[in-house]
N, C-alpha and C positions, 0 to 999 in steps of 0.2 A: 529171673529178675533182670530186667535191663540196667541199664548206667546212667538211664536218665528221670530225672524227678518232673514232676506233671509242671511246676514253673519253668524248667528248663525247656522242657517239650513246645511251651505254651509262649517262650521266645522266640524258641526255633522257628513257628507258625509262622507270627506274625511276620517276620523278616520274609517270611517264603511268601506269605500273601501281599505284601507291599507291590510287588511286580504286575497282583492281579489288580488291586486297589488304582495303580497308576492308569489303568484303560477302563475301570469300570465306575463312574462316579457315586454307582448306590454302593457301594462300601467305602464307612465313612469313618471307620473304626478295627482298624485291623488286628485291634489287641480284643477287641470287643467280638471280634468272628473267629477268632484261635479261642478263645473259650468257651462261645457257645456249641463250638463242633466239642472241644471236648464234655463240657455237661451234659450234651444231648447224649454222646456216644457213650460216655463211661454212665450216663443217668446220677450224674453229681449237681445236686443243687448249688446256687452262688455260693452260699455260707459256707457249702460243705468243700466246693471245691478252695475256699480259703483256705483250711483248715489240711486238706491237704498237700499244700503246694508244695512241701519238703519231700513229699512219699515217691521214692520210686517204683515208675514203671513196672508192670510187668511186663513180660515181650510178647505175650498176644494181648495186653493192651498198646504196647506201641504200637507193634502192629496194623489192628484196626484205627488209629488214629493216622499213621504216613500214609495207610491206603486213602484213605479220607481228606487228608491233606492235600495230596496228589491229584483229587477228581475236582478237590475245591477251586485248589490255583488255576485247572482248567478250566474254571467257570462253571460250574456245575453248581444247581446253587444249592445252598446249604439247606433248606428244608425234606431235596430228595437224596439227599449223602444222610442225612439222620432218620429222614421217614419220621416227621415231627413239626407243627408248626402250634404256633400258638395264634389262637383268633377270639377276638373279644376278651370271655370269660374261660374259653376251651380249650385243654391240648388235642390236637386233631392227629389223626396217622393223616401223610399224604403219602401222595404216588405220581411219577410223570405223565401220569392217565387226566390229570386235574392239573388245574391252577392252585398257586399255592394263595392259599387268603391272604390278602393285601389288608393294611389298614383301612386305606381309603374304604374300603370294600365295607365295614365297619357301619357307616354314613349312613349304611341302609337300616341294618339294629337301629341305630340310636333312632332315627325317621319313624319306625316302625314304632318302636314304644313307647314315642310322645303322640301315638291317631288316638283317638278315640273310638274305640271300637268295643262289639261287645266280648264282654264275659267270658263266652264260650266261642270266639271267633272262629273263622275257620279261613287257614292262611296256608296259598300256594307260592312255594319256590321255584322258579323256571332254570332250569340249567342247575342244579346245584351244587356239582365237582362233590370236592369231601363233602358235601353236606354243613358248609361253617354257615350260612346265615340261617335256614332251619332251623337246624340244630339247637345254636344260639338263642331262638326264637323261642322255641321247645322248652329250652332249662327256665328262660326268662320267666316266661308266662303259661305252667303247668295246665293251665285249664285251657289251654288253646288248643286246634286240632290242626296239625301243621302237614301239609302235603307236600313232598320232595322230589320231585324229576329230573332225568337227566335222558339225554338221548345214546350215550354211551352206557354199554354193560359194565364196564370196568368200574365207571364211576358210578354208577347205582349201587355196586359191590363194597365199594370203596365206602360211601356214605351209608352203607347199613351196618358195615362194621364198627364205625365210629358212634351210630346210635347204639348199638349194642355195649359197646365198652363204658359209654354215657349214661348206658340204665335210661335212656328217655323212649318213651312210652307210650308220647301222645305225638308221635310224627313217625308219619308212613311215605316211603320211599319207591320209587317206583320207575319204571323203563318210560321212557314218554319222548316223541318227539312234539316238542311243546306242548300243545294243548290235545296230541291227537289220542292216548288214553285218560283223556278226564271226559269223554261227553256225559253231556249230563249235571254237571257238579259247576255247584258254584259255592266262591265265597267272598270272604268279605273284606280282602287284600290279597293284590298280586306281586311278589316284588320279583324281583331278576336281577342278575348281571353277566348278559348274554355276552357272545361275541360282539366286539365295535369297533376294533381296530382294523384303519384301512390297508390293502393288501399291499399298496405302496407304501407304507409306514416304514421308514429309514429307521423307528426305534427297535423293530421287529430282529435285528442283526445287532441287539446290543445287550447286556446283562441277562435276566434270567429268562427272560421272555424266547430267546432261543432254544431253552430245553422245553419248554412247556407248550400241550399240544395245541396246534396252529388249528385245529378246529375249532376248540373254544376261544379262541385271540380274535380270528380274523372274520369278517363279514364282507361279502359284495356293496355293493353300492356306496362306497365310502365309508365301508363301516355300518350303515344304516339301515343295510334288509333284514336282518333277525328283530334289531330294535321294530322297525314298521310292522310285522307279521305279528310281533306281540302286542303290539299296540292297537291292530286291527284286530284280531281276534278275544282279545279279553275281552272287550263287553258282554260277550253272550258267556262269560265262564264270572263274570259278578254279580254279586245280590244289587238291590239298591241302595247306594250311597256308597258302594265298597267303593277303594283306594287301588290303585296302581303307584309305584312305586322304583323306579329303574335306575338304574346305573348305563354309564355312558362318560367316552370321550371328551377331555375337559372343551374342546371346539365344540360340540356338537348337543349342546342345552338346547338351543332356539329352534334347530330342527325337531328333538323331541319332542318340545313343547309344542310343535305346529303338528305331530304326529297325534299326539296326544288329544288338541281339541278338533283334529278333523275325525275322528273316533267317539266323538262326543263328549268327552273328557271337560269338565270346568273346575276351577280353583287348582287350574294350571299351572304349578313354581318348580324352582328349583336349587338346590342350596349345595351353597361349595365345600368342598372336603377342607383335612386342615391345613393344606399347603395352597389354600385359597383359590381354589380351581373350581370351577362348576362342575361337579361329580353325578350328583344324582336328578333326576326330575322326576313327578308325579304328579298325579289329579285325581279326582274324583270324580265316580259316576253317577249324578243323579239322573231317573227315569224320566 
C-alpha cells in the first residue's frame, strides 16, 4: 500500500499538468484531466471515485497512474494513455492507428437521424478509424444496414472489435480504399470524415493532432483531394434520392458545396458545429 490517497494523487496531477495546460489551450480543466486519467485507468465511475477519495493507493496502482501521468504532461493525449474514448452514446477502445472521436465529429449522427430515409436504409461509412459514427448509427437505428471502411488494417481491426464488444450486428466492417471494395453496392447515405487538413496546417505541431496518424489528418490539395474523390465517386455508389453527407475544415464549406453540385449533387447546405464553425456539408442525389 502506498502513502498516498487517490485525492492526494489527484492534486499531485493537476499541479504536474498545469505546465502542460500552459502551452496547450484544449486543456481547459486540469483538475478535470487528473480525474478522468484516474477513472479511465483504475475503471472508477464519478460517483465512485467520490466515495473513494480518502482510500489509499495501492503501489501498482500508483504505479500505473505516475506512468500515465508522465506520458500525459508529454502531451500524449489522454484517450491513447487509457485506450478509452467516449462518442455520442458509446464507450469506444481507441488506438494511435485512429483519430480519437471529436465532438464536433458528432454533427454527422445528429444530420444523419434527422434524413428521412427508409426503414431498412442502407448506410456507408468512408474512413471509419474506431468505427464511432457506424457504430453510433448501428445502436441508433437497429434496422439499418450500416457499412464501415477504412483503408488501414489496423483500423478495420480496431472498429471490429468495438462492434463485437457493442453486440451490434447490423454493421459490417471492412478493408476498402474508399469506394474500391464496394462495386456494385449502393445506398442510401454516404457520410465521411476523411482527411482535410492542409499539410501546411501550423495546427498540425499543436495538441493531440501530433500523435495521431498524419494519414487520416492530412490531404493534398489544401486539404480537398480525398473530400473531391469522395464527392466524384459517390454517385455511382447511391440509390436515388440518397444523401451524402461530410465533414470538413471549418474554411472549406463553399469548396464542398461547389464539389458537391458539380457531381450532381442538389439541396446543397451545410451546418455549423457547436462552437459555430461550418463543420459538415451535404446534398442530395436525385436522378
Amino acid at each position: 500500500m502506498s502513502s498516498l490517497t487517490l485525492q492526494q494523487w489527484l492534486q499531485r496531477a493537476a499541479l504536474q499538468l498545469e505546465q502542460l495546460a500552459a502551452i496547450d489551450p484544449h486543456i481547459v480543466d486540469v483538475r478535470l484531466e487528473a480525474r478522468r486519467l484516474a477513472g479511465d485507468l483504475l475503471d472508477i465511475s464519478p460517483t465512485g471515485m467520490q466515495l473513494k477519495m480518502s482510500d489509499k493507493l495501492t503501489a501498482t496502482e500508483l504505479q500505473r497512474l505516475d506512468a500515465a501521468l508522465v506520458r500525459r504532461c508529454q502531451g500524449e493525449p489522454l484517450a491513447y494513455i487509457t485506450g478509452r474514448w467516449w462518442f455520442w452514446d458509446l464507450e469506444l477502445e481507441v488506438a494511435p492507428c485512429t483519430l480519437i472521436p471529436r465532438p464536433d465529429t458528432e454533427l454527422l449522427v445528429e444530420q444523419t437521424l434527422e434524413l428521412s430515409l427508409p426503414a431498412n436504409a442502407k448506410v456507408l461509412d468512408l474512413g471509419t478509424g474506431t468505427g464511432a459514427i457506424a457504430l453510433s448509427l448501428a445502436k441508433a437505428r437497429p434496422q439499418w444496414q450500416v457499412s464501415a471502411v477504412d483503408y488501414s488494417e489496423e483500423a478495420v481491426a480496431l472498429a471490429l472489435r468495438n462492434r463485437q464488444r457493442l453486440g451490434l450486428t447490423n454493421c459490417v466492417v471492412k478493408q476498402s480504399d474508399w469506394f474500391s471494395a464496394l462495386a456494385g453496392q449502393q445506398f442510401h447515405l454516404i457520410i465521411s470524415n476523411p482527411p482535410y487538413i492542409d499539410e501546411q496546417d501550423p495546427n498540425l505541431q499543436q495538441g493531440d493532432v501530433r500523435f495521431e496518424p498524419r494519414s487520416a489528418l492530412v490531404a493534398p490539395a489544401h486539404g480537398l483531394a480525398d473530400l473531391a474523390i469522395i464527392c466524384q465517386q459517390a454517385p455511382q455508389y447511391l440509390s436515388e434520392n440518397g444523401w451524402i453527407w461530410l465533414e470538413h475544415g471549418y474554411q472549406q464549406a463553399e469548396a464542398v458545396q461547389q464539389l458537391l453540385r458539380q457531381a450532381g449533387f442538389s439541396l446543397v447546405s451545410s451546418r455549423q458545429d457547436y462552437a459555430g464553425q461550418w463543420r459538415i456539408t451535404g446534398g442530395c442525389l436525385s436522378r
